[in-house]
N, C-alpha and C positions, 0 to 999 in steps of 0.2 A: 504494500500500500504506500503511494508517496500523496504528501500533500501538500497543494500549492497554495497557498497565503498571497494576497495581493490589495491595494486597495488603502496603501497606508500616503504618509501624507505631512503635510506642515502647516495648519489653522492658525485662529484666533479664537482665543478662548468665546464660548457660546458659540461655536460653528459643529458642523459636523459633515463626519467621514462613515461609509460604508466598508466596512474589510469582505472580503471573500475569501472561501475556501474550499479548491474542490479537489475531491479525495479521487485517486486512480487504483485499476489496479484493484479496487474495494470485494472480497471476496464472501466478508458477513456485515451488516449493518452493524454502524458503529456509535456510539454515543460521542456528541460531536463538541470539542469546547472549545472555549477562549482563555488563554491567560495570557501575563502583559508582566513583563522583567523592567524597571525602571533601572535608572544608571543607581550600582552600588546595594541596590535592593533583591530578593530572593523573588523569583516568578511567584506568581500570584493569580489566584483562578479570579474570572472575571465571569463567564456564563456558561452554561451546558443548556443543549436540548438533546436529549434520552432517543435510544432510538421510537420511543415507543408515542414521540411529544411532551414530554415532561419541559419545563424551562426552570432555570434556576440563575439567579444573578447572585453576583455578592453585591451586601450594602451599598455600597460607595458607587457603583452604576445603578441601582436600581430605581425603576424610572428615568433614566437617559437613555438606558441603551436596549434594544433590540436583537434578541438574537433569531433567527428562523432559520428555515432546510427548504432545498427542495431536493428527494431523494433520488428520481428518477435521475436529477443532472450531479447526485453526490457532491451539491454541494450546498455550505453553510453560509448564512451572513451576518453580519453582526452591524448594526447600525447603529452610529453613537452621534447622539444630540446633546447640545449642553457641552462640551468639550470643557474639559478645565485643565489647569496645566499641570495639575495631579494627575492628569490622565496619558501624560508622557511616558512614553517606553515601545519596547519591542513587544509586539502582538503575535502570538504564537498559537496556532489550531493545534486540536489535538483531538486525535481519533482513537479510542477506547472500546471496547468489553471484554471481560474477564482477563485473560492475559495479555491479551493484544493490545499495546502501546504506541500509538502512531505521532510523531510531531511533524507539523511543518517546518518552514526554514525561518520563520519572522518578519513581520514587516511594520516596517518602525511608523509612528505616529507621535509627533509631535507639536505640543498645543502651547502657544506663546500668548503672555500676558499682554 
């Protein structure tokens, strides 16, 4: 499975960017996520939607950001409104279940005061 991240970017804080991610190669449906590594900081999950539709945000996006799928095209999005510059860092997909551990390669978004 590889996945490709795309979609990142350099705003003004209250703007917003769309990421994408589509998985190849995909052999079982996979629970699909977002996390975001700021400079000096440990990755940090940002959303999941379950293969099954479940959605999950952490705090700190909840209510800005949007995650959805479309499975037929394997792939994810994640659309962030509200941009703050807490919300700077590498944006990293990640495809999931049970042992299967997939990341993409990151794609940076960065949101200036």
């Amino acid at each position: 499975v590889q996945l490709q991240a795309s979609g990142g970017g350099s705003v003004q804080a209250g703007g917003s960017l769309t990421l994408s991610c589509t998985a190849s190669r995909v052999t079982v449906p996979l629970n699909m996520g977002w996390y975001r590594q700021a400079p000096g900081k440990q990755r940090e999950f940002v959303a999941v939607i379950t293969r099954g539709g479940s959605i999950n945000y952490s705090n700190s996006v909840k209510g800005r950001f949007t995650v959805s799928k479309d499975d037929a095209k394997n792939t994810v999005w994640l659309r962030m409104n509200d941009l703050k510059p807490e919300d700077t860092g590498v944006y990293f997909c990640n495809g999931a279940f049970q042992a299967l551990n997939y990341w993409g390669q990151g794609t940076q978004v960065t949101v200036s005061s």
